[in-house]
N, C-alpha and C positions, 0 to 999 in steps of 0.2 A: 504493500500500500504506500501512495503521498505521504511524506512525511506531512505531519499536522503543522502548518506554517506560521502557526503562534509557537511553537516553540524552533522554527528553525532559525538559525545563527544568522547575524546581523539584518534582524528585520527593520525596514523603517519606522521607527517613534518619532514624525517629523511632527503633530500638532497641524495646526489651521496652517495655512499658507500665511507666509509676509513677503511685505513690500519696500520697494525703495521709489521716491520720485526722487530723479536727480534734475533738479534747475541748474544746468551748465548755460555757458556763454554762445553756445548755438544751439544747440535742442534742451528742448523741457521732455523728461522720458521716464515710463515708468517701469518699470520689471517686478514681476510678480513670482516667487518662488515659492517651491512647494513645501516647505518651513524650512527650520536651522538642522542642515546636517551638511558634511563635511565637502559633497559636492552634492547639493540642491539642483534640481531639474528648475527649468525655467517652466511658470504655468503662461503667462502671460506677457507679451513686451509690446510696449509701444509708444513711439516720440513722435514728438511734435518740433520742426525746424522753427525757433522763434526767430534767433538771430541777436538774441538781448547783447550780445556783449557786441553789435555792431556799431562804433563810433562812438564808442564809449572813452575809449582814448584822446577822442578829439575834443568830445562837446562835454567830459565827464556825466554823461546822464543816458539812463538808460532810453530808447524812444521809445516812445506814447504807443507805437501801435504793436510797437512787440513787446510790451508790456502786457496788452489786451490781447494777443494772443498766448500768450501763458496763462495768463489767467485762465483762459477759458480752457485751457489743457488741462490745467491743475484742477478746475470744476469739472470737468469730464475724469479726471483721474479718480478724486474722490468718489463719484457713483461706479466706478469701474472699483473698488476698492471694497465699497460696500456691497455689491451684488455678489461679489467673489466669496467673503467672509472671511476677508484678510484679517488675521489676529493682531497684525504689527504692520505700522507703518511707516518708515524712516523717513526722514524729507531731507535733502541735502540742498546748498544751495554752492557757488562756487565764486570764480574770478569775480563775473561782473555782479552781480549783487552786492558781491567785498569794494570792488571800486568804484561802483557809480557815488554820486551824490546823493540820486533820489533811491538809491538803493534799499534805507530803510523802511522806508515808504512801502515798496515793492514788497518785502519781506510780511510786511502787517496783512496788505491784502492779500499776498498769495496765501500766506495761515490763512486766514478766512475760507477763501476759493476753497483750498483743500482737506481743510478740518481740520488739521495737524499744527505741531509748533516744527517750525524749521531750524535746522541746525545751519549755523554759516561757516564754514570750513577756513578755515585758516591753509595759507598758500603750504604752511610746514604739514600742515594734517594733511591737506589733501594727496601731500607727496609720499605721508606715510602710507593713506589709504589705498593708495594707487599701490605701492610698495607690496601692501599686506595684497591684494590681488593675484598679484603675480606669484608670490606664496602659494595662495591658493590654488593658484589654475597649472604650476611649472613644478616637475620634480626636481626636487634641491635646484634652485635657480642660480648662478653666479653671474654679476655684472651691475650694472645699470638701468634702473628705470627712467624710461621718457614720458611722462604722460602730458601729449597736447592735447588742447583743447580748444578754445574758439577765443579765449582770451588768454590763458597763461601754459607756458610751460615748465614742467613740474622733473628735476629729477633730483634721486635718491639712490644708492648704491645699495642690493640686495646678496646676500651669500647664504642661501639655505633658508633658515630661517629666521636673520637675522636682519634687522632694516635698518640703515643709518638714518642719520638727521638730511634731510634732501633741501631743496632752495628752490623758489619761484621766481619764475620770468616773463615778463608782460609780453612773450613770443610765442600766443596764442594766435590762428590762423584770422578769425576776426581784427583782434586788434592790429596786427601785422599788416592787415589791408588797408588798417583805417589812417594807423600813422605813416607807411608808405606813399599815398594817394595812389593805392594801387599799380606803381610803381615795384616793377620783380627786381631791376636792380638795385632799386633803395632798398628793396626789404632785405636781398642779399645785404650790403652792407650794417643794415642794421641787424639784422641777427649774427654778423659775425662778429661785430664789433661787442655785443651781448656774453657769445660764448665763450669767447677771447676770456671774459673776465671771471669764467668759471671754470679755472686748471684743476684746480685742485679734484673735481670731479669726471672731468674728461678722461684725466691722466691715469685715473682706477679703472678706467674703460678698455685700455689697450689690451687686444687678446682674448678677451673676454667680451659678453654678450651683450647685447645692446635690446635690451624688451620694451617694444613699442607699441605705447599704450594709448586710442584715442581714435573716434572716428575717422579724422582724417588720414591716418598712417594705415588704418584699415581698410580704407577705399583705394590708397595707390597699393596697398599689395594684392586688392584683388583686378585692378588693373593692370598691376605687374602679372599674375598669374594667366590670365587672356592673351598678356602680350607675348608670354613664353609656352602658349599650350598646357600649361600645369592641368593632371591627369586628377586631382582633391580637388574638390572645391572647398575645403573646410578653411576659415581662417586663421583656429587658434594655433601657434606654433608653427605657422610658417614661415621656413628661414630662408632668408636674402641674403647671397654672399655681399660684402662689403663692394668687389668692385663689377658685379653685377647691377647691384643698387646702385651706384654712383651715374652709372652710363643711362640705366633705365629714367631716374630721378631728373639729370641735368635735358630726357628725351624730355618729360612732362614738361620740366620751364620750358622750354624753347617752343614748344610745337603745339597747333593752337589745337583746347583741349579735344573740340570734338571729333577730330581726329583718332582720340585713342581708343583701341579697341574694347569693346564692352563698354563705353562711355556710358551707353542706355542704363547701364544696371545703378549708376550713381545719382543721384538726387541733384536735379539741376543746384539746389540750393549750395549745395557742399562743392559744386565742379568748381564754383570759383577760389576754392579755398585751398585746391588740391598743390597747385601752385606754390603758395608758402607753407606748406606740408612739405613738400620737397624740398624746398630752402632749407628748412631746419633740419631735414633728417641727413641731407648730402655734406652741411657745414658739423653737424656730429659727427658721422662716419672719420671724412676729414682730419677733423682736431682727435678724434677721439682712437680710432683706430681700432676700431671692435673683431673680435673672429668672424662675428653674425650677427644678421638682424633676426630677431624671432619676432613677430608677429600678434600680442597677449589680444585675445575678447576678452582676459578681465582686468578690473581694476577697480576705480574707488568702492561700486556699489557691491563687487564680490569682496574686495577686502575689509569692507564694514561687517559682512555675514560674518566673516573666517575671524572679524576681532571677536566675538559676540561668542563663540565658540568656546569649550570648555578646553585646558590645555591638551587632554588627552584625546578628545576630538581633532585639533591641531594636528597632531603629531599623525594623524592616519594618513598613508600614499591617497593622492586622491584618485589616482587611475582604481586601486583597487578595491574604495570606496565606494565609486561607482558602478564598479564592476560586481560588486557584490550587492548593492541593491539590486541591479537585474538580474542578478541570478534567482534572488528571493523572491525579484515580480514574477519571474517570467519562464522558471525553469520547472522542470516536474516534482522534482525532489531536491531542496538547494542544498542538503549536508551534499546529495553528490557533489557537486561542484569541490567541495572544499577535498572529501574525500578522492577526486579524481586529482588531486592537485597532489595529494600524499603519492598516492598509486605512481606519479609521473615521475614526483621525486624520487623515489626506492629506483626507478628503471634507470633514471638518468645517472644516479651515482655509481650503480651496476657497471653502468658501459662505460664510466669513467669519462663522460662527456663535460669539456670545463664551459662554464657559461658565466659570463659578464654580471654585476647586480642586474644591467637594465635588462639583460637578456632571461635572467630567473624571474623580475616580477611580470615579463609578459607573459610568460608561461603561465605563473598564476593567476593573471588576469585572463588568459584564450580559458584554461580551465573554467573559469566562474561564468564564462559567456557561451560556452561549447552546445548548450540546450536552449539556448533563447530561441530557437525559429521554431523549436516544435510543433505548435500548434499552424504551421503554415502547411499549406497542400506538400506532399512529399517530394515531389518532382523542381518544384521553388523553393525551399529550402535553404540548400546553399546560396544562391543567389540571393532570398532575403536576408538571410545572416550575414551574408558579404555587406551587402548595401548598409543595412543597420548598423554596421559596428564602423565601417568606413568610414560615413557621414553623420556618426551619431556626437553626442557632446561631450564625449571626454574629456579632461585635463589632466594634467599630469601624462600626456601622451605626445609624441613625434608622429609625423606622419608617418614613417618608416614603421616604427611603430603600430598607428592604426592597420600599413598593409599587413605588417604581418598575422595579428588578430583575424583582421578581418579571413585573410585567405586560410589559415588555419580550422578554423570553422566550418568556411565555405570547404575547403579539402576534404575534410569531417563527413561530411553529406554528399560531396560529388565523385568522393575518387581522390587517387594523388597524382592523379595525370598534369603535368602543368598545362597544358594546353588547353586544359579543360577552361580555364582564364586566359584575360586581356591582359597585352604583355605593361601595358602602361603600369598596373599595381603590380605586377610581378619589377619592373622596374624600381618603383616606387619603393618596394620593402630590400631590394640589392641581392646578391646572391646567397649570401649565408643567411639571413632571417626568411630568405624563400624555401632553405633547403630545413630549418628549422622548422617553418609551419607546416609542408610536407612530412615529415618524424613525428611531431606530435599529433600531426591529423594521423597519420599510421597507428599512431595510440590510442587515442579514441576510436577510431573505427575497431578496434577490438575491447575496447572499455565495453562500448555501450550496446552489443550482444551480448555479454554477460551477465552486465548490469541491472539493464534493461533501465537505464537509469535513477534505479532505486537505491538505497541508503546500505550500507551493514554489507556489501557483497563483495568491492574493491578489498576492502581488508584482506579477505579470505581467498582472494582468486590472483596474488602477487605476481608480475609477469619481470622477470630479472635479467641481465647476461649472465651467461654462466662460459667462461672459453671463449668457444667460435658456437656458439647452442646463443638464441634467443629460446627462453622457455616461460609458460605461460602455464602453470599451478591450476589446480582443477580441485577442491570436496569431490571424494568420495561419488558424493548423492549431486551435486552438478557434471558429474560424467556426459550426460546426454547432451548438455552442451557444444560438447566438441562434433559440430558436424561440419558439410562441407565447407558453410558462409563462413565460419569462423577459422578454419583451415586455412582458407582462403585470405585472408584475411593475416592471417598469421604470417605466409608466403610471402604475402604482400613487406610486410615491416620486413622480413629475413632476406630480402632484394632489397630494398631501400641498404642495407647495413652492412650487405655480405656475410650473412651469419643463418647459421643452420636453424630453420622455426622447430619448436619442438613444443607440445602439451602435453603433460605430467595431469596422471589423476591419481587421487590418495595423498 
């Protein structure tokens, strides 16, 4: 029988859903999660392009009419807030709020609009919160935070999980527009003249990662990703070499936008912003000298969840956090998962296989995901487990990463034919992590005829090297077992390995 799913291991205790409105300097936006746990599913997102921190630099006030379009977000956010039966509501607000004049003002009525008391972030918090984000969403993270935004840019040096003291710069994409007069060569100068005066933070950057944090650094990388054929379309964690970026970046200034490929997919409001996006991120590179650009979807409003957090929640990988809730939503029996995971262990140390940290928790993570398409028609399967885990919202995950998951799975249910897949993800995951999801899908395809993906039977049914012998352990009273599919099967792994298949019973 199912294990009874109140008592299986890491069930969700998430509570009602909470929320965050973020009042930034170019969109009012709400995100709605499915409560506080270690990586929360998104229930609900949705911004509104105001543009408040537009000319805020020049005239110090925020305008009149993108004021009354926040507002009326923020009142639409509230009934979206209350229909849902959000428990918790955060309200942040940011740069332009902090330096308009009428700022206060702004602050009173949007409480009203929205029902809530707003927090106003300090340029050092916000560098924190961005900081604690990428915490969140990156395993052990080493480098530099960037977080732009529509009025300031925010960076902070992160090492695992530890966050420095970060510093703010009025070289947000709005404001940059507003004191250039729209001028790309004043803003050049003026942002380098800016960054010039922040060594002390650049200079921890060399060699090390560079996480880019903010809609507009997330629009040119998925215009970069168009422009280069990229086989993901996922955003979080895609990396940009330093002088690929540099070439693509200096293509953006130059070249009028709509010109660039997938332009359609960006929001006219942001196309003009894309421009001193690229100013800042090329004069980083530059000064800075990073390995890589990684590409973060989180920051302030996931690093406010991850502060809220108890510290032993902290401390959990978030790939296997997540992983492990879909094993509990979505698998037949979820101790399997964790028990397929022991099973894997015992083989892999048999054969004496050495594997990398990153390369053991993906292992443990393909395990806990290995049953998630079950309930799909048999024939679909793999292909919807591919898909699912490909494109699904990890963090704590590479895309090399994602392919291997994903094809691991997919291999699970189609075979370990490579062909049986598109070479772009077999690309995508390299040789060795292809030849790894192939081995572990060989293992599950003889787990889960034994198993039958039920609880208490991996124990008892150990598959070891032994010599040049792969052997696979049999009860006695599971004898009947061993017929041709799992023979078969057996064959299969002992060709993958050059090693003689053998089942032992008693």
């Amino acid at each position: 029988m199912p294990v009874n799913h109140d008592e299986a291991p890491g069930r969700l205790k998430l509570g009602r859903p909470v929320a965050i409105i973020d009042i930034g300097s170019n969109s009012v936006r709400l995100v709605v999660y499915e409560g506080h746990a270690r990586s929360p599913a998104v229930l609900y997102n949705e911004k509104v392009l105001c543009g408040l921190g537009r000319q805020v630099a020049t005239t110090g006030r925020l305008d009149d009419d993108a004021v009354d379009r926040a507002l009326r977000a923020l009142a639409r956010f509230r009934v979206l807030c209350d229909t849902m039966g959000v428990a918790e509501v955060f309200v942040l607000a940011t740069a332009a709020a902090r330096d308009a004049s009428n700022g206060p003002a702004f602050l009173k009525a949007a409480a009203k609009a929205c029902g809530r008391r707003i927090e106003l972030l300090s340029g050092a918090k916000e560098a924190e919160l961005s900081a604690l984000g990428v915490v969140s969403g990156f395993f052990r993270p080493d480098g530099i935070v960037g977080d732009m935004g529509g009025g300031s840019l925010e960076l902070v040096e992160v090492m695992d999980h530890t966050v420095g003291e970060g510093i703010t710069m009025p070289l947000g994409g709005l404001a940059l527009q507003d004191v250039s007069g729209g001028s790309i060569r004043r803003a050049e100068r003026i942002v380098r003249q800016a960054l010039e005066k922040a060594p002390e933070y650049l200079a921890h950057l060399q060699g090390r990662t560079f996480y880019a944090v903010g809609g507009t650094w997330r629009a040119l990388a998925k215009l970069h990703q168009a422009a280069r054929g990229y086989p993901l379309h996922v955003m979080h964690n895609y990396i940009i070499s330093p002088d690929d970026g540099l070439d693509f970046l200096h293509l953006v200034e130059e070249a009028d936008v709509k010109s660039l490929k997938d332009i359609e997919s960006i929001s006219e409001a942001r196309r003009p912003l894309l421009a001193y996006g690229a100013i800042v991120l090329e004069e980083i590179i530059r000064l800075g000298q990073p390995k890589e650009i990684a590409i973060s979807a989180f920051g302030v409003r996931e690093g406010l969840l991850y502060d809220r957090l108890p510290p032993e929640a902290q401390a959990l990988d978030p790939l296997l956090a997540s992983a492990n809730d879909l094993n509990f939503l979505r698998s037949r029996s979820p101790r399997h998962g964790e028990e397929l995971w022991d099973w894997t262990n015992a083989f892999v140390q048999s054969l004496g296989l050495p594997e990398t940290e990153t390369e053991h928790r993906l292992r443990h993570a393909a395990c806990l995901l290995a049953d998630i398409g079950w309930r799909a028609h048999p024939d679909y399967r793999g292909e919807q487990s591919l898909n699912f885990i490909a494109f699904g919202s990890f963090s704590g995950l590479d895309h090399a990463g994602r392919a291997y998951l994903a094809l691991a799975v997919f291999f699970r249910h189609e075979g370990l034919s490579p062909d049986k897949v598109g070479s772009r993800i077999k690309t995508l995951a390299g040789p060795k992590l292809m030849e790894r999801a192939r081995l572990l899908a060989a293992l599950m395809r003889i787990a889960y005829p034994v198993s039958v993906a039920m609880e208490g039977v991996l124990p008892k049914t150990p598959l070891l090297v032994r010599g040049k012998s792969v052997v696979l352990q049999l009860p006695s009273e599971m004898a009947d077992l061993a017929n041709e599919r799992l023979v078969g099967r057996m064959k299969a792994l002992g060709k993958l390995l050059n090693l003689e298949p053998k089942i032992e019973i008693g």
